[in-house]
N, C-alpha and C positions, 0 to 999 in steps of 0.2 A: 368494515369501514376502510375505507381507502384514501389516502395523500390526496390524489389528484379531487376527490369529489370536494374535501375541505377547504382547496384551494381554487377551487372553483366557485365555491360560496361566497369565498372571501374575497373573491374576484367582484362578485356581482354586492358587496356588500350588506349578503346578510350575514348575521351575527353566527357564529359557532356555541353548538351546546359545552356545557359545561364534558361530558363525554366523551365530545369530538376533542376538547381544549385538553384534556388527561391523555389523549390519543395522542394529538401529536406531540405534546411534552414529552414526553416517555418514552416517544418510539426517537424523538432525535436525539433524546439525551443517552437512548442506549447504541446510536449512533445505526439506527435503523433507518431515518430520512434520511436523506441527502443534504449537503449543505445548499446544492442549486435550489434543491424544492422549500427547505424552508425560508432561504433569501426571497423566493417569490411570496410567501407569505408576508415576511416582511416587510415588503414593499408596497401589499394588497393594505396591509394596516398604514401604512404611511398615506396612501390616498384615501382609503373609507374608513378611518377610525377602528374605534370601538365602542361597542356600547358598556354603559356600567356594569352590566353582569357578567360579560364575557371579558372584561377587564380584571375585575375579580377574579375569575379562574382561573385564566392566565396569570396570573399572579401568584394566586396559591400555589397551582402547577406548578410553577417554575418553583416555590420557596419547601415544594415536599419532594423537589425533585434530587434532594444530598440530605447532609445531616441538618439536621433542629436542636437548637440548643435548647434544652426544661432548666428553668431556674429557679429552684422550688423553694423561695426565700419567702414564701408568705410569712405572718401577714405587712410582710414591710415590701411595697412597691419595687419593680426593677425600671428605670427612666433610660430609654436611648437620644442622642441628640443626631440627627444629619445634617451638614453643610451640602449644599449642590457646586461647590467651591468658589474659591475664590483667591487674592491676591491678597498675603498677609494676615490670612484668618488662621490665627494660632487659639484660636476659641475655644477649642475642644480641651487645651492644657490648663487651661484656669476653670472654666465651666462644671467638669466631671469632677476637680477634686472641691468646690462648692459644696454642688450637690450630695456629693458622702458628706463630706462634713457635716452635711445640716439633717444627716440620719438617713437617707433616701440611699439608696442601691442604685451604684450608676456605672454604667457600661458602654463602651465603645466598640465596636470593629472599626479601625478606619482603613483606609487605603494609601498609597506612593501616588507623589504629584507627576502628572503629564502633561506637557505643555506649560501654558504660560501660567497654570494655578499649582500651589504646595501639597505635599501631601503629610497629612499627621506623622504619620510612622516614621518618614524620611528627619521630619521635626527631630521626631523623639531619638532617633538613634545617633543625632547627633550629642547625644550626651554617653559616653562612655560604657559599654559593657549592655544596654539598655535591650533586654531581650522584645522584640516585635512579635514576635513566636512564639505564642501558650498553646500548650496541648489541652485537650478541653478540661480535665483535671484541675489544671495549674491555672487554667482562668477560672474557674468555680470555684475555689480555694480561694484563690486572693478575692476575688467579689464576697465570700462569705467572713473572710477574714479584717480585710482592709475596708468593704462596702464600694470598691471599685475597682476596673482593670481596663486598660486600654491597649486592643491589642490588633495586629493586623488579621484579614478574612483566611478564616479556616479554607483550605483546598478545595473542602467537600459542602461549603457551604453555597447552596443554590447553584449549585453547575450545570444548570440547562439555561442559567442569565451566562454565565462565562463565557457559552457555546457561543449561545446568541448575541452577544455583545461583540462579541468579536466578528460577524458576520456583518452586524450593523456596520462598524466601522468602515468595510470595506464594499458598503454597498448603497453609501447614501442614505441611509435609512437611520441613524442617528438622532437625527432632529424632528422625531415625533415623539408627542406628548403622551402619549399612552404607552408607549417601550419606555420613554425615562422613569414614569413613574413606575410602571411593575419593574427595570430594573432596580431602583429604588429600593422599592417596597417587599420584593423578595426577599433580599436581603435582611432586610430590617426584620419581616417575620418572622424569618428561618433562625431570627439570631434570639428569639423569648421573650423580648422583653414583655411589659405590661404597658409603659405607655412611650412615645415618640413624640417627640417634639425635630421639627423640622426647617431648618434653617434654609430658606428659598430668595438665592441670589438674585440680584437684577441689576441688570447695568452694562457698562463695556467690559470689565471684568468677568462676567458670569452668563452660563451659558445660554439663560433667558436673557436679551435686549429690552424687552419690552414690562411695563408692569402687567399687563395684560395675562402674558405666557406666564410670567411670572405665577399670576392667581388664577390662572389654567391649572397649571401643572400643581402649584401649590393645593387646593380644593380636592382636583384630582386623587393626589394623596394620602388626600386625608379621609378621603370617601373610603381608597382601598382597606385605611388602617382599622375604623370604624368599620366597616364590614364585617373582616378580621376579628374584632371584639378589644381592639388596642386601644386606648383613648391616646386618640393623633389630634394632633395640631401643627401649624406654623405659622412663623414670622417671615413675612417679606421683609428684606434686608439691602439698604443699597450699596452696590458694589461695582462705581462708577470710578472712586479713586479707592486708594488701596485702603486698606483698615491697618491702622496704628502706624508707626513709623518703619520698624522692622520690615524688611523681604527678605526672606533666606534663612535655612534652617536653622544651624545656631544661633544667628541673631534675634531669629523669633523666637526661640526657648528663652532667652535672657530677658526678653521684651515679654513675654508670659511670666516669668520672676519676679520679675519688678512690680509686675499687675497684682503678682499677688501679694505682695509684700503691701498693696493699697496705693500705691504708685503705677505707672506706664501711662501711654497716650485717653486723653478722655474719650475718644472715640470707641477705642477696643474696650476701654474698662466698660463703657458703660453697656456696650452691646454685649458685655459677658455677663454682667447684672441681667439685664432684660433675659437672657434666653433660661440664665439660669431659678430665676423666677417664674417664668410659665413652666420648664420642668418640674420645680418646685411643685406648681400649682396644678399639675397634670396628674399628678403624685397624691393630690388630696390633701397638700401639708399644710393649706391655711388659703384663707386669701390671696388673690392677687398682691397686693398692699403687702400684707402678711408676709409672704412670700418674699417681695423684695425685701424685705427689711430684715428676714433670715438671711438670705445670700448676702447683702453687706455685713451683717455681723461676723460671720464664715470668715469673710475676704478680712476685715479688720480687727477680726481680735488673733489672726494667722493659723486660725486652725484648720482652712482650706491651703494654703503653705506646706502644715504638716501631713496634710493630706497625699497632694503633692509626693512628697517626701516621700510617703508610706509606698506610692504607687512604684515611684520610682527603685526602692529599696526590695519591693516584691517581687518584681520583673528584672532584681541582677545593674543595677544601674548604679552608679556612683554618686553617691547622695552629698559628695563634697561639692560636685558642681552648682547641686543645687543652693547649695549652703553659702557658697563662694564661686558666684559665676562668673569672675574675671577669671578662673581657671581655665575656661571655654578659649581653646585657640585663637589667634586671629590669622587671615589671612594674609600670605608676606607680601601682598600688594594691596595698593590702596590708592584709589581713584576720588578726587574733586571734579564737581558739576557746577559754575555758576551762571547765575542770571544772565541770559542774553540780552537781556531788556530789563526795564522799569516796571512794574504795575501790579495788580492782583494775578494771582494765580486762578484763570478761570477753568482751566480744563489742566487734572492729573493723571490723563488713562488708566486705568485698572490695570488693562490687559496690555498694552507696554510697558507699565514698571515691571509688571509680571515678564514679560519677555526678555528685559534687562537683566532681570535676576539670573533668568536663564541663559544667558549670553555669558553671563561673568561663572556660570557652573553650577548653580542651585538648582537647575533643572533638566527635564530628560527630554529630547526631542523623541525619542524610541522610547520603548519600556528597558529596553538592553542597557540604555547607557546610563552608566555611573556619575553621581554627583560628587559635588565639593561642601562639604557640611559648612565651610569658614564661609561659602562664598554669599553672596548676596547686594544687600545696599540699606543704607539708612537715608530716608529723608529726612531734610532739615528743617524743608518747610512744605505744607497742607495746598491742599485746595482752599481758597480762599482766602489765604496767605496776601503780606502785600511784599513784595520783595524789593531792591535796588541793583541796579543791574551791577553785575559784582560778586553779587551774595553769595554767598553759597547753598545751593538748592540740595545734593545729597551728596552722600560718599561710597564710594563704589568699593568690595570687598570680592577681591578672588588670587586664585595661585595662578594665573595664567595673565602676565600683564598684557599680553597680545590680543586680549579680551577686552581690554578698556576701550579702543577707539570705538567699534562699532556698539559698545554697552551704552556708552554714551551720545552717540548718535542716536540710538532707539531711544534712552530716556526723552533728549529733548527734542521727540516728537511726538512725544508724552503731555507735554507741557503748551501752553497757552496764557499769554499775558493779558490782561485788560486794563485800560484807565479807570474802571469802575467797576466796585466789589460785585462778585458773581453771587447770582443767588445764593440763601442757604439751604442746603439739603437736608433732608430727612435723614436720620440711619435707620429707623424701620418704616416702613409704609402701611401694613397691612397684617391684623392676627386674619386666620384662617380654621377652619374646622368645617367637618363635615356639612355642618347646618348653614352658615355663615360667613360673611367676609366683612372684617371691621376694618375700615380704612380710617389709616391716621392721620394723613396726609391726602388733599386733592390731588 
């Protein structure tokens, strides 16, 4: 078997055997291709696809190509959730200690934000001492112990996606639908669970635009996971203006506090309900119905709170912040945004408050640079808000006051006023699964 004859195939768009797809896994990941020769691959997939089966292998390929995490917690379900990111989506902090609460085994890898979206880990370590870093040990232990753990990706987990990711980036090949999802889904395999639930953004915020790509990639997905033997699903989610109030790592731990205390924005709360009910119900734990109405008990009788607490106490973290989250610094500069004009808030960008954030220091333009945990912003007021010109629309948080003028430049090109209330959106659109696409929404 030879490079050049695979990429020849792949040239002409026929499919690769599952043999050939172990072939070239293996041989780049032991750093036996070249990286020119599998960029050409990559590109051959950018223009001819893939078909379903060779999707699949490529997939498992990459996810048996490091460690596998076995989590041999039968007979009580293990539930992962994925975000494809977003602006503001601190879901994973309220969502995970839910679903322990409500007896389910729940587990996270997350990732560090890049660009104009957050990253969990970055979240959480803005709470004091908060280890991001479990050896595989210390994350079985606390899942066995607490029923969760949220932790960032093991080194060794799926490193023929890390190779390859990193080649994407730098070759245009990014924005195809079959590499997001086996990135994805690598991951997600290699890391045990039992079932997936998947949170598939769409909007100016999120890297699908369209609903369409959205329940491309979303379907896609879910096809790999179901192959696999995982019971996968997803929620298209819309992520055109930001989710809850918070931007910026401490501010959104505080704004995930408050959520679970039964309190925070109705938008985030309710979208933490929904996903933690179809985890719930991927789990086997009752009905849909059923299910919701576990996750609000959870959330309001606080034993998703103490949840919380546990997680945080497991992983080294100072559990007074949780307790008392006016402890959470603030940032010694502080920036006002008001109304330019009179009228309804028709358009929030996503992906400019997100960039705002990262102007003021909550974010990374490289993977090298360092954040500001204080930094960020609160909105005052939504989409579809009516304002007076005047108002106050948000409030800008960072250590670097040299950051405000162009922070706030980008916010209010963020922003769009109308004499007349703007539609109202959906926050999900669409469940998904292998078989099926339910839409909620025309």
């Amino acid at each position: 078997m030879h490079i050049y004859d695979l990429l020849n195939k792949k040239k002409h768009g026929i499919a690769l055997s599952k043999s050939e797809i172990t072939y070239l896994i293996d041989n780049f990941t032991q750093g036996q291709i070249p990286d020119y020769q599998m960029s050409a691959f990559l590109m051959a997939v950018w223009f001819n696809g893939m078909s379903k089966e060779e999707l699949f292998d490529f997939t498992q390929a990459m996810s048996h190509s490091g460690d596998n995490l076995h989590l041999p917690f039968a007979p009580i379900p293990v539930v992962d959730k994925h975000s494809t990111g977003g602006v503001g989506d601190k879901t994973t902090l309220v969502v995970i200690p839910i679903v322990a609460a409500c007896g389910i085994y729940s587990v996270k890898m997350s990732g560090r934000g890049l660009g104009h979206t957050g990253g969990t880990i970055d979240k959480l370590e803005a709470i004091p001492n908060f280890q991001t870093s479990l050896s595989k040990e210390q994350f079985l232990q606390n899942v066995r112990k607490i029923g969760a753990a949220i932790t960032g990706q093991t080194g060794n987990l799926a490193p023929a996606d890390k190779k390859i990711y990193a080649l994407r980036d730098v070759t245009a090949t990014v924005d195809s639908i079959p590499l997001i999802a086996s990135s994805i889904m690598s991951k997600k395999l290699a890391a045990g669970s039992d079932c997936i639930l998947l949170d598939v953004k769409v909007g100016s915020g999120a890297f699908m635009k369209t609903l369409k790509d959205a329940v491309e990639l979303a379907s896609t997905m879910a096809d790999i996971g179901t192959k696999a033997c995982k019971k996968t699903a997803a929620l298209i989610t819309n992520m055109d203006s930001p989710l809850g109030y918070a931007i910026g790592n401490s501010l959104e731990v505080q704004e995930a506090i408050a959520t679970l205390h039964g309190h925070g924005p109705a938008d985030f709360r309710e979208l933490c309900m929904q996903l933690a009910a179809y985890m719930l119900y991927l789990a086997d734990k009752g009905s849909l119905q059923g299910c919701r109405a576990l996750a609000e008990e959870a959330m309001y009788n606080k034993k998703a709170l103490q949840k919380f607490i546990d997680i945080v106490a497991a992983q080294g973290g100072d559990t007074s912040y949780i307790e008392d989250p006016s402890k959470f610094p603030r940032a010694p500069y502080i920036g006002q945004i008001f109304a330019p004009e009179s009228g309804y808030i028709a358009k929030l960008d996503a992906e400019q408050c997100g960039r705002t954030s990262m102007l003021l220091g909550a974010g990374r333009n490289t993977k090298e640079d360092k954040i500001d945990s204080t930094a960020g912003l609160i909105l005052n007021k939504k989409y579809g808000n009516y304002v007076r010109k005047g108002e106050l629309l948000a409030t800008l948080y960072t250590s670097d006051k040299t950051l405000l003028p162009a922070a706030t430049k980008t916010f209010l090109e963020a922003c769009a006023f109308s004499a007349l209330p703007p539609p109202e959106e959906p926050l999900v659109f669409a469940y998904v699964n292998a078989d099926k696409v339910v839409m909620f929404h025309d």
